[in-house]
Backbone as CSV, one residue per row, in Angstrom:
resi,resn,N_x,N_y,N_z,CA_x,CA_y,CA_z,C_x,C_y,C_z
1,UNK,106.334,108.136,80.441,105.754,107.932,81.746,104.303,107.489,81.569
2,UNK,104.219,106.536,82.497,102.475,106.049,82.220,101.891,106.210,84.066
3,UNK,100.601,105.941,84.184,100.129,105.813,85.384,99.496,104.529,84.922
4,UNK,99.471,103.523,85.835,98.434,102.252,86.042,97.720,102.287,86.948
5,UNK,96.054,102.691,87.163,95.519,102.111,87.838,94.360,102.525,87.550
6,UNK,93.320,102.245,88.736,91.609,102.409,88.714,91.252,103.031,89.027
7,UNK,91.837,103.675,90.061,91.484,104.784,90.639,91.588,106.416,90.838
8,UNK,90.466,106.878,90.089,90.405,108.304,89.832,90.983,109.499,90.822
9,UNK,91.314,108.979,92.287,91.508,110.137,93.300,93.154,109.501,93.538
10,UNK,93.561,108.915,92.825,95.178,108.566,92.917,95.757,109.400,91.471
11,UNK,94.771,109.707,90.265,95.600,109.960,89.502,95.711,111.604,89.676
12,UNK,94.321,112.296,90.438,94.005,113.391,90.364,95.263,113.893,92.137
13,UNK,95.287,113.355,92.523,96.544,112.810,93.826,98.253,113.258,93.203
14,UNK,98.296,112.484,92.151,99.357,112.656,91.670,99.806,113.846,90.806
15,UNK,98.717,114.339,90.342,98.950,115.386,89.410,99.093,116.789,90.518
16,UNK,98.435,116.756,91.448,98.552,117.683,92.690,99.834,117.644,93.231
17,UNK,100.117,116.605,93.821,101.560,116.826,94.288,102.626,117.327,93.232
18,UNK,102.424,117.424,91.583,103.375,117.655,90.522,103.937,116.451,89.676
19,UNK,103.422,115.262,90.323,104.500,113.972,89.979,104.358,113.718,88.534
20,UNK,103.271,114.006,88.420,102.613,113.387,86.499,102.059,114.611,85.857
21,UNK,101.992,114.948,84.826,101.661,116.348,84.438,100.150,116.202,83.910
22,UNK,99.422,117.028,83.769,98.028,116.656,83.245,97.165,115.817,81.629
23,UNK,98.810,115.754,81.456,98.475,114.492,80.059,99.055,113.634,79.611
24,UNK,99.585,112.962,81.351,99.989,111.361,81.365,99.033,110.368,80.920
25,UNK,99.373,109.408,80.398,98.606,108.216,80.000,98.315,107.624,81.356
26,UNK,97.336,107.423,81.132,96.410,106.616,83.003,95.765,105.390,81.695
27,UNK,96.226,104.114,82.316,95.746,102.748,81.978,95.211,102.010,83.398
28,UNK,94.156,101.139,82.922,94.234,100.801,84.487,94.378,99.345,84.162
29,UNK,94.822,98.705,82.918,95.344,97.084,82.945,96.331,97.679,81.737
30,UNK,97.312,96.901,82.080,97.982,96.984,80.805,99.276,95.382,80.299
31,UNK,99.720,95.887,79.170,100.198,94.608,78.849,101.983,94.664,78.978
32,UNK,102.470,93.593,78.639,104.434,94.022,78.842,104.995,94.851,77.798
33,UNK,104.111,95.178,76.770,104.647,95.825,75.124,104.384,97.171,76.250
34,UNK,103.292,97.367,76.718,102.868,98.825,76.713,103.854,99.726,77.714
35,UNK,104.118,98.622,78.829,104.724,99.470,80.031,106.430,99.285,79.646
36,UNK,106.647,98.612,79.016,108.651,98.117,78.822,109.315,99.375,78.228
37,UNK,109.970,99.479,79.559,110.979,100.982,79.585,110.661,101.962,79.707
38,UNK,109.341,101.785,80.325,109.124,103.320,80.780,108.635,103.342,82.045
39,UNK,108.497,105.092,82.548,108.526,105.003,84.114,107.344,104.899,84.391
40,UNK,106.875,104.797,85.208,105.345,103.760,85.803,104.905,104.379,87.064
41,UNK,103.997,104.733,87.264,103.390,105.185,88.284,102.012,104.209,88.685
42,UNK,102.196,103.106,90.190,100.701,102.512,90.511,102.004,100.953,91.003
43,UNK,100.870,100.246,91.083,101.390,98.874,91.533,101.480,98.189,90.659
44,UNK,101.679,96.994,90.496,102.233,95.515,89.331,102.620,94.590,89.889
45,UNK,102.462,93.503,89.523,102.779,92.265,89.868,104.549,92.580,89.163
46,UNK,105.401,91.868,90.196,106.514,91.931,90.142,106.999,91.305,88.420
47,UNK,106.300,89.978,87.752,106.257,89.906,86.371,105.759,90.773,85.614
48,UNK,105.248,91.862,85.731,105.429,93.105,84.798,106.199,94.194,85.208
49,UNK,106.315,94.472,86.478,107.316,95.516,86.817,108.272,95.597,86.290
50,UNK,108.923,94.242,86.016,110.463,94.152,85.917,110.568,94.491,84.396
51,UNK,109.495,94.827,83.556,109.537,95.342,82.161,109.681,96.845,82.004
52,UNK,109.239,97.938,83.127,109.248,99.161,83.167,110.840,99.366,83.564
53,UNK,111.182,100.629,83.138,112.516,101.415,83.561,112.534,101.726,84.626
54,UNK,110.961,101.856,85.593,110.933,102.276,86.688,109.973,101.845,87.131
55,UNK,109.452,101.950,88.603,108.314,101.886,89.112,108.002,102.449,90.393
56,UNK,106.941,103.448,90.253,107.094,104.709,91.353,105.413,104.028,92.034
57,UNK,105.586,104.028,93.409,104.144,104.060,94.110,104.078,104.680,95.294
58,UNK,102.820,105.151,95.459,102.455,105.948,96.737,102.163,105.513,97.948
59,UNK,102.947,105.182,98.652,102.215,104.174,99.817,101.290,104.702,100.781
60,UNK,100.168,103.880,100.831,99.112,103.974,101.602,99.007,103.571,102.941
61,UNK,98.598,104.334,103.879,98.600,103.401,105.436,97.079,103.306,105.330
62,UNK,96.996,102.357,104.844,95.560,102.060,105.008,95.068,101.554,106.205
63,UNK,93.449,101.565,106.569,93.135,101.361,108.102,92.286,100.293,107.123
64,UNK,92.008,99.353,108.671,91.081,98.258,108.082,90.174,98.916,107.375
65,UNK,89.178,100.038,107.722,88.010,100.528,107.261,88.433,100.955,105.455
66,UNK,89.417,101.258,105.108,89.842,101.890,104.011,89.918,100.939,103.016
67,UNK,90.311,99.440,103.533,90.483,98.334,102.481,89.200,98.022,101.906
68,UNK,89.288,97.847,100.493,88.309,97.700,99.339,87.407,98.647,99.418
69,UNK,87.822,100.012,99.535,87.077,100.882,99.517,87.770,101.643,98.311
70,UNK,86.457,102.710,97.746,87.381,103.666,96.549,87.441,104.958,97.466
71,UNK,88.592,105.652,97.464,89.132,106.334,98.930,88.935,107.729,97.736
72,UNK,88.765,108.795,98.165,88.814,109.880,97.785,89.710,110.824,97.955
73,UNK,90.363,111.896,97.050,91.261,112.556,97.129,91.784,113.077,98.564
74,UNK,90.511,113.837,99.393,90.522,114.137,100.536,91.296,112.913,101.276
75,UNK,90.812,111.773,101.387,91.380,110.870,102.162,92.744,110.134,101.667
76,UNK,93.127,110.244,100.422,94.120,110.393,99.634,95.156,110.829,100.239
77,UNK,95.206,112.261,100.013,96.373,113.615,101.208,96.456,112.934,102.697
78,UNK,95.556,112.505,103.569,95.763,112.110,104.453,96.567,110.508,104.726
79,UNK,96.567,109.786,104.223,97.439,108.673,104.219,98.481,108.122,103.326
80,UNK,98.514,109.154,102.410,99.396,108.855,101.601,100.465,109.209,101.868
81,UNK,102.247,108.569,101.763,103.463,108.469,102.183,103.851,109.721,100.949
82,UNK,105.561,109.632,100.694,106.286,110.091,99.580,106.208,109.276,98.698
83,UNK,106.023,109.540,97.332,106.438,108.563,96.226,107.503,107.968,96.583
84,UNK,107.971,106.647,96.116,109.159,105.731,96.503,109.350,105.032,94.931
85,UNK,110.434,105.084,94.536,110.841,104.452,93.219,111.721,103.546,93.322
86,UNK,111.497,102.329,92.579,112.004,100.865,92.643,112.463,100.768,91.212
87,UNK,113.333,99.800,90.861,114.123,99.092,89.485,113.462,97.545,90.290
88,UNK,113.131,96.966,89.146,112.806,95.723,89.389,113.078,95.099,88.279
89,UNK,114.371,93.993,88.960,114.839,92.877,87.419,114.391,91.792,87.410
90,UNK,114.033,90.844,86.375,114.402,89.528,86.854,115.820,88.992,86.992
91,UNK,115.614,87.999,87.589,117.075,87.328,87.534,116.746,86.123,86.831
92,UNK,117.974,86.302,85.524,117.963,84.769,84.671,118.055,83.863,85.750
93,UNK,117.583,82.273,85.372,118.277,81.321,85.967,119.267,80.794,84.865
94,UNK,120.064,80.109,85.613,121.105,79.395,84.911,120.525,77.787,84.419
């Protein structure tokens, strides 16, 4: 299991609710070697997702005021959804 991202009150977020235990790997860029086949916690461009076994994110209802902001744990608990977990493939072309 890895976490991807930048932000310090999402990883400290996650470990509160139970989802990640306190000595998950937190990357906040990573490459297709690092994340392929394993479960993933944060966002990705759909060309790396589809390398993880999984991909778990927290959805945010963000308010205009909240965008490009670094949101804090407190405000964290308040807009944050259930974790939601996705499989993401590519599809060969022919």
């Amino acid at each position: 299991m890895i976490v991807v991202t930048r932000h310090p009150a999402l990883v400290a977020y996650l470990r509160e609710i139970g989802a990640v235990g306190p000595d998950v790997e937190v990357l906040s860029h990573v490459t297709p070697e690092q994340i392929r086949g394993r479960h993933m916690f944060g966002v990705l461009p759909l060309s790396l997702a589809c390398e993880c076994a999984s991909v778990t994110e927290v959805p945010l209802s963000l308010t205009p005021e909240d965008r490009g902001q670094e949101l804090s744990l407190e405000r964290l608990r308040e807009i944050a959804g259930a974790p939601r977990t996705f499989v993401v493939r590519e599809v060969p072309r022919d």
